[in-house]
C-alpha positions as CSV (number, residue, x, y, z in Angstrom):
1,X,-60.7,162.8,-10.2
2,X,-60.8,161.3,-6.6
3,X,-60.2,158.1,-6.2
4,X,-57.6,154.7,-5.0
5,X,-57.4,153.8,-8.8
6,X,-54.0,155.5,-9.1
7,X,-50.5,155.4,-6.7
8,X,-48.9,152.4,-5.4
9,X,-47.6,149.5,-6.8
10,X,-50.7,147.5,-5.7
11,X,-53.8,150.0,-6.3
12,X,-54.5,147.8,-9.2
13,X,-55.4,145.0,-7.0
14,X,-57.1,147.0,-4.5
15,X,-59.4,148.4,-7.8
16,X,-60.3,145.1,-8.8
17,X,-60.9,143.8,-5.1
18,X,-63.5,146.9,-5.4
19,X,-64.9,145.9,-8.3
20,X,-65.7,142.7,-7.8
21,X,-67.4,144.2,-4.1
22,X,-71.5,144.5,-4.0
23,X,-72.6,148.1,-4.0
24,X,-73.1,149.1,-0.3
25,X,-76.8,148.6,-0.5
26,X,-76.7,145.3,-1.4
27,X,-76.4,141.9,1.1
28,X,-73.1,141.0,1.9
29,X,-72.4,137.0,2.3
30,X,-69.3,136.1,4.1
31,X,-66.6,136.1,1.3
32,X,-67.7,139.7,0.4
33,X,-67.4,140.8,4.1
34,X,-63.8,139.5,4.3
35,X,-62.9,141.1,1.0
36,X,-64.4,144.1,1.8
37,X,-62.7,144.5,5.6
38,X,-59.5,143.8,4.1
39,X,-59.8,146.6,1.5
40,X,-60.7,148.6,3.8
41,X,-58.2,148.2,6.3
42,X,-55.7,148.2,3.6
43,X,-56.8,151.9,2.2
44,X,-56.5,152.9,6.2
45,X,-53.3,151.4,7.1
46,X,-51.9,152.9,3.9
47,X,-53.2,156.8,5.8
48,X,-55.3,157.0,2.0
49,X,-58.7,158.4,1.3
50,X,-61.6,156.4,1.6
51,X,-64.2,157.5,-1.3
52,X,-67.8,157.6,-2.0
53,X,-67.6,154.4,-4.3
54,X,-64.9,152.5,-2.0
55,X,-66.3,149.9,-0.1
56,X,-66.3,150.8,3.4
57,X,-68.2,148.9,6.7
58,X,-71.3,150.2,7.9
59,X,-70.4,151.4,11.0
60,X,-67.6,153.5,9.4
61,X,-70.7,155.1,7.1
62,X,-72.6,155.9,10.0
63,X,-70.0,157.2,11.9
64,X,-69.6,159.4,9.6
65,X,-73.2,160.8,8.8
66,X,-73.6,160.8,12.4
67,X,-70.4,163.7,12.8
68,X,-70.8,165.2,9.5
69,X,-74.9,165.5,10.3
70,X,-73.9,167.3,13.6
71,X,-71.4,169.3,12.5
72,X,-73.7,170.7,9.6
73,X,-76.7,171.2,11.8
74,X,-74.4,173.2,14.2
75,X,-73.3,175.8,11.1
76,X,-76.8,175.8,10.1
77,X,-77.7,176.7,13.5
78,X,-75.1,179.1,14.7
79,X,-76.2,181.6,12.1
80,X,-79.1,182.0,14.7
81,X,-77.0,183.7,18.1
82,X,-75.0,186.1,15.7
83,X,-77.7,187.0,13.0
84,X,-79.7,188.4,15.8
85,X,-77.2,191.1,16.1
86,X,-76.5,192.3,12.2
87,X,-78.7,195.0,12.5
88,X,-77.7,196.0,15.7
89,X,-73.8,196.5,14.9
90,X,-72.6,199.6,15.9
91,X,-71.0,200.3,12.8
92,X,-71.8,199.9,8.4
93,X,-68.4,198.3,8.9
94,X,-69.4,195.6,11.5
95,X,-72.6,194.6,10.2
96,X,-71.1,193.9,6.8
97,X,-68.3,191.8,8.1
98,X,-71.2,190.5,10.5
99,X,-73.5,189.8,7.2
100,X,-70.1,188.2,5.4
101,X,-69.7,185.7,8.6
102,X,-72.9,184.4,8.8
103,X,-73.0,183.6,4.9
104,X,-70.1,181.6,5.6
105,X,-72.2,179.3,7.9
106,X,-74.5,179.1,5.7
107,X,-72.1,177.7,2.9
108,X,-70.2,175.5,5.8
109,X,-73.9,174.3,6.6
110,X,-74.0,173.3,2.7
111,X,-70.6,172.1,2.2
112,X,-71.0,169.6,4.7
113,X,-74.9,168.5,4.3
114,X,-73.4,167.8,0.8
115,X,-70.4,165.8,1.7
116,X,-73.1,163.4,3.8
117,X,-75.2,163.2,0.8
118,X,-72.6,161.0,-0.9
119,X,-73.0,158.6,1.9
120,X,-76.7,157.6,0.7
121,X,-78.3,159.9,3.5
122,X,-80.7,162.6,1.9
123,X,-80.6,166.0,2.8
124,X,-84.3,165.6,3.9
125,X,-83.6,163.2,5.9
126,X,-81.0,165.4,8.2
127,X,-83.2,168.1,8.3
128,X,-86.0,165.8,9.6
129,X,-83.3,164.3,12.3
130,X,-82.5,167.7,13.6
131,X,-85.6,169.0,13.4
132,X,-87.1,166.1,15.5
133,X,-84.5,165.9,18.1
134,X,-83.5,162.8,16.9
135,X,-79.8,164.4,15.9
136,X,-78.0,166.4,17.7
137,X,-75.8,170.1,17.3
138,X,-73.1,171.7,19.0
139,X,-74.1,172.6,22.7
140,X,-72.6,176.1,22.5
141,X,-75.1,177.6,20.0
142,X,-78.1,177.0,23.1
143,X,-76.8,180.0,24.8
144,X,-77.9,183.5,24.1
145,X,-76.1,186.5,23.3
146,X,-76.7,189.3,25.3
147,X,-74.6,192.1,24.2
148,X,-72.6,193.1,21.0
149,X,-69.6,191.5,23.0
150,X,-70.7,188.1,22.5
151,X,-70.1,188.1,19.1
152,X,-66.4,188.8,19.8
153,X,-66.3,186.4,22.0
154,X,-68.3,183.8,19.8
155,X,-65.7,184.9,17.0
156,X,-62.4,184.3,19.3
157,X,-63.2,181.9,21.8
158,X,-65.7,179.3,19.6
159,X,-64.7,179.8,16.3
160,X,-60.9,179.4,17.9
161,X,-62.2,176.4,19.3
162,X,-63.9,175.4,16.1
163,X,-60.7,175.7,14.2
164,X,-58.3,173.7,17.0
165,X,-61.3,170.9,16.0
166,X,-61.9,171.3,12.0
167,X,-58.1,171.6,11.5
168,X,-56.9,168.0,11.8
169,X,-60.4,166.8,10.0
170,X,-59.0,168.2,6.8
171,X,-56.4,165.1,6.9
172,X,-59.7,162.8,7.6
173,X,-60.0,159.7,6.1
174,X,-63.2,159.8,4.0
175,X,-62.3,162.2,1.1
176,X,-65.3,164.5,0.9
177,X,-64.9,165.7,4.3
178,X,-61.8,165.9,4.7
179,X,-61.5,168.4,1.2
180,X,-65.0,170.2,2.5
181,X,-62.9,170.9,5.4
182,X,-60.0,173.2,4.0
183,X,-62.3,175.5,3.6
184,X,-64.4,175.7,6.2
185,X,-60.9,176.0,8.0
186,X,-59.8,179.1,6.0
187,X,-62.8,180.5,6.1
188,X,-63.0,180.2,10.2
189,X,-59.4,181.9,10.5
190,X,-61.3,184.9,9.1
191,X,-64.2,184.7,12.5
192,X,-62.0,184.1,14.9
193,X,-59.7,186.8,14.1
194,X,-63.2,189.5,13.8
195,X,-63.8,188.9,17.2
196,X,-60.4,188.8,18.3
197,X,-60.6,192.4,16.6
198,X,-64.4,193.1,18.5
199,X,-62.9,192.4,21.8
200,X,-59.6,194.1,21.3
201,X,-60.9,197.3,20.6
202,X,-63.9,197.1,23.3
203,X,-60.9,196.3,25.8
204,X,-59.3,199.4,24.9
205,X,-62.9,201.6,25.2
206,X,-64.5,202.8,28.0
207,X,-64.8,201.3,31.4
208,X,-68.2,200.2,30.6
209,X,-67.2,198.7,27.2
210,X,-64.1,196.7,29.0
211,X,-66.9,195.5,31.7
212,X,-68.9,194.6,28.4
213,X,-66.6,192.1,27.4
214,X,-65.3,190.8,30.6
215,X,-68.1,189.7,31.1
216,X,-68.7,187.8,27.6
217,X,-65.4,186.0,27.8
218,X,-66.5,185.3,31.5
219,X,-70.0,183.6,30.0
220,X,-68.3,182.0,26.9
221,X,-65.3,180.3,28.1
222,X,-66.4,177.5,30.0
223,X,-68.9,176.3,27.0
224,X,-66.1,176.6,24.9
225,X,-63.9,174.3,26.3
226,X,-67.2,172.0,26.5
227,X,-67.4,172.3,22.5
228,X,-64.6,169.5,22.6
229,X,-66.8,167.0,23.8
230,X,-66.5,164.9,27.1
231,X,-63.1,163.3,28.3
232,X,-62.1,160.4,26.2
233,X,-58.6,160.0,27.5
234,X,-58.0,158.1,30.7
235,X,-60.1,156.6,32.5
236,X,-63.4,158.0,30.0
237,X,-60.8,156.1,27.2
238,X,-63.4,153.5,27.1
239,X,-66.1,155.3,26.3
240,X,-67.8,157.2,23.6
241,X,-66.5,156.9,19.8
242,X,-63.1,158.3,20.2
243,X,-60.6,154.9,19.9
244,X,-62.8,153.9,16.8
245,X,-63.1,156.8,15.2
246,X,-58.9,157.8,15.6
247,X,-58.6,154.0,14.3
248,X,-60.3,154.8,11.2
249,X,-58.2,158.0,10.7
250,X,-61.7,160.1,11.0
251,X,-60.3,162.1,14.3
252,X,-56.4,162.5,14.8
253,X,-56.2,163.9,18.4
254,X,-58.4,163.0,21.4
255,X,-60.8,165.3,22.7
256,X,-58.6,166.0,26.0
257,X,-55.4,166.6,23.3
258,X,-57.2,168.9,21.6
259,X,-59.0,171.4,24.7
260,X,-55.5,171.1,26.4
261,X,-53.7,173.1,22.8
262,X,-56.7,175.2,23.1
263,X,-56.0,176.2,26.5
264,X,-52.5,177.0,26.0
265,X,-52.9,178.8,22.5
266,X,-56.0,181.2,24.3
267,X,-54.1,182.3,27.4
268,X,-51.6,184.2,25.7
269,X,-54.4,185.9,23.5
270,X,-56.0,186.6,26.7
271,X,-53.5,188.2,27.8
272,X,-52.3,190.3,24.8
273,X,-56.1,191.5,24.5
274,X,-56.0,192.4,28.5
275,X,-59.1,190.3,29.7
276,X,-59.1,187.0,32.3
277,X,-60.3,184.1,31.6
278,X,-62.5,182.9,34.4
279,X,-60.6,179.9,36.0
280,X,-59.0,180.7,39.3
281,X,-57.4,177.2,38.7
282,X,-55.3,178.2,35.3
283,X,-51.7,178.6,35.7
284,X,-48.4,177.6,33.4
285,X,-47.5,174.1,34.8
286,X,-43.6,173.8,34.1
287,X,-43.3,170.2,34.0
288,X,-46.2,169.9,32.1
289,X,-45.2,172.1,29.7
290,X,-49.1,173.0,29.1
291,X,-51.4,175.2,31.4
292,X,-53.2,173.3,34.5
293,X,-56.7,174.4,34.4
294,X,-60.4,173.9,36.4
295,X,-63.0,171.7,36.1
296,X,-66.0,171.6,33.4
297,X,-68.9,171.0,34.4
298,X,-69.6,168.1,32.3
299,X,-73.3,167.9,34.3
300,X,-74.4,171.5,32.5
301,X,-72.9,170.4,29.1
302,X,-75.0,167.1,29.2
303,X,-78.3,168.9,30.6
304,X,-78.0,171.4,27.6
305,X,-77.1,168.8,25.1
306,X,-80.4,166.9,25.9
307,X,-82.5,169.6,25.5
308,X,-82.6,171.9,28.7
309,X,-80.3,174.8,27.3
310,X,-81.2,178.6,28.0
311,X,-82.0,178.7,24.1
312,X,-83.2,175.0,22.9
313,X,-86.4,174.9,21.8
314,X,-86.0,178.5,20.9
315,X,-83.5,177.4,18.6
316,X,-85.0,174.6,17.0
317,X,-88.4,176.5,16.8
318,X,-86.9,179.4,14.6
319,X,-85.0,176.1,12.6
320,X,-88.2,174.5,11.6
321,X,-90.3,177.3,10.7
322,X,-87.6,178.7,8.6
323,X,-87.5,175.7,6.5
324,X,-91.4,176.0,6.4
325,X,-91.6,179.2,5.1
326,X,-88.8,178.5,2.5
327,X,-91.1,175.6,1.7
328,X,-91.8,177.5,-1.4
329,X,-88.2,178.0,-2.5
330,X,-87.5,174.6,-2.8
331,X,-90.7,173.7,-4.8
332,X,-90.0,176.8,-7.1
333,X,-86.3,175.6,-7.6
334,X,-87.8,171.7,-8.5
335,X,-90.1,173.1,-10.6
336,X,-87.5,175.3,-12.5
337,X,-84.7,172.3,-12.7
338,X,-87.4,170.0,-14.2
339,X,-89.0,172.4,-16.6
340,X,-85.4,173.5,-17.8
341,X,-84.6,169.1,-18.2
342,X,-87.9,169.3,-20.2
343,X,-86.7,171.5,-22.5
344,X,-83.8,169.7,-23.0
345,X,-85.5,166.8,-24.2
346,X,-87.8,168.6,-26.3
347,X,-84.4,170.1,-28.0
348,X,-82.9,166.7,-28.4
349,X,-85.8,165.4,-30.3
């Protein structure tokens, strides 16, 4: 169904240059590295899909594991700061849109764990990565949440910022992502607009329920705008995986792009809900065209990344001995899917 077989005048030739390529766990000598850099290059230039049987250079395939890993441990993970609060919603109401929200990670979590497995990487062997420090998840989901108004603000100000991220990925150029993607995106439009909803009718409460999610948005904005990684524009242009990664057509805006459109789509929110956003520094810049805003502080975003977060090993701890305890599930489910293939041969014969 997916696939470069079909299109141009010259996908013919590009099949048959992919046919004659080893399979990606094979040696390459030098004529099959040429052949298989110009393929490549050819699918990228020509803004087309790389699939799961294309040839593609290992660095590309890593890349790729590495963001698609991170991005699935961060759903997985992010089920933890709002499913502490489904059975303390105020409402039936809340905690079944609550219940319905983290579900969703859950499935975001398996849509993308899935879309690394056709890279070669096991599912095991992610969880093992995370689970041993040895890959990383979003910084933002290290922080606790301390009243119900975090979870609006989770829902507006992180799952806004999720979207401003996920959006352009859906135009990725490795296939499975980019189609696991769509909806992951719809799916977000839904959380961002629940808390949107949570803090819009807190603002409009009592004092002490406007004071509630003051101070939320005061604790969650500044991680927020850290959930778009470091600067890679610049001076930082240099460094990190940005230039590679936009010249494979994995990301299509820079990091700095992107927080600067989420800056200037939030401030009118903020303003329509009735709450400040904690930045003495933000104002419209007229030439610009954009808002001007503070400083992160790219220090606490690397010392919680690493490890030292107000919730990381709490986190990680809850992660593992989860999957222990579901230990069980997974043997029951092998068990069932091989006596059900037993059957089936018995039945053949």
């Amino acid at each position: 169904m997916y696939g470069n077989d079909y299109g141009p005048d010259d996908a013919a030739t590009r099949t048959e240059t992919r046919d004659r390529l080893p399979r990606r766990d094979e040696p390459l000598n030098a004529a099959d590295a040429a052949a298989l850099e110009g393929y490549f290059d050819e699918l990228i230039d020509a803004d087309q899909r790389i699939e799961p049987r294309d040839a593609m250079p290992e660095a590309y395939r890593q890349t790729l594991i590495r963001m698609m890993a991170q991005h699935a441990h961060s759903e997985i993970i992010g089920m933890q700061p709002e499913g502490n609060w489904i059975t303390r919603a105020p409402s039936l109401r809340r905690k079944a849109i609550l219940m319905a929200k983290v579900q969703d990670e859950a499935g975001h979590g398996l849509y993308l764990y899935s879309a690394a497995e056709t890279l070669g990487v096991t599912r095991e062997e992610l969880l093992d990565r995370l689970h041993t420090g040895r890959q990383k998840y979003s910084s933002i989901f290290n922080y606790p949440t301390l009243t119900w108004a975090d979870v609006g603000a989770i829902g507006w100000l992180v799952d806004g910022a999720a979207i401003m991220n996920q959006v352009p990925l859906c135009r990725c150029s490795y296939g499975p992502y980019a189609r696991a993607m769509v909806r992951v995106c719809k799916e977000e439009s839904f959380h961002q607009r629940q808390g949107f909803e949570i803090l819009w009718t807190l603002a409009r409460g009592t004092e002490a329920q406007q004071e509630m999610a003051q101070d939320a948005v005061n604790r969650w904005w500044w991680p927020s705008l850290m959930m778009f990684g470091p600067p890679d524009t610049g001076e930082a242009a240099t460094k990190g995986h940005t230039a590679q990664s936009m010249a494979w057509g994995i990301k299509r805006f820079s990091n700095d792009d992107l927080r600067q459109k989420f800056v200037d789509m939030t401030v009118p929110q903020a303003e329509r809900i009735g709450l400040t956003l904690p930045d003495p520094d933000l104002r419209w810049n007229p030439e610009r065209g954009h808002y001007d805003f503070g400083a992160v502080d790219w220090a606490e975003f690397k010392r919680v990344l690493s490890g030292d977060g107000p919730c990381n090993a709490a986190r990680i701890e809850h992660r593992v001995r989860a999957h222990e305890e579901g230990a069980w599930v997974r043997e029951a489910a092998n068990a069932y899917v091989a006596k059900q293939a037993d059957r089936a041969v018995v039945g053949a014969a």
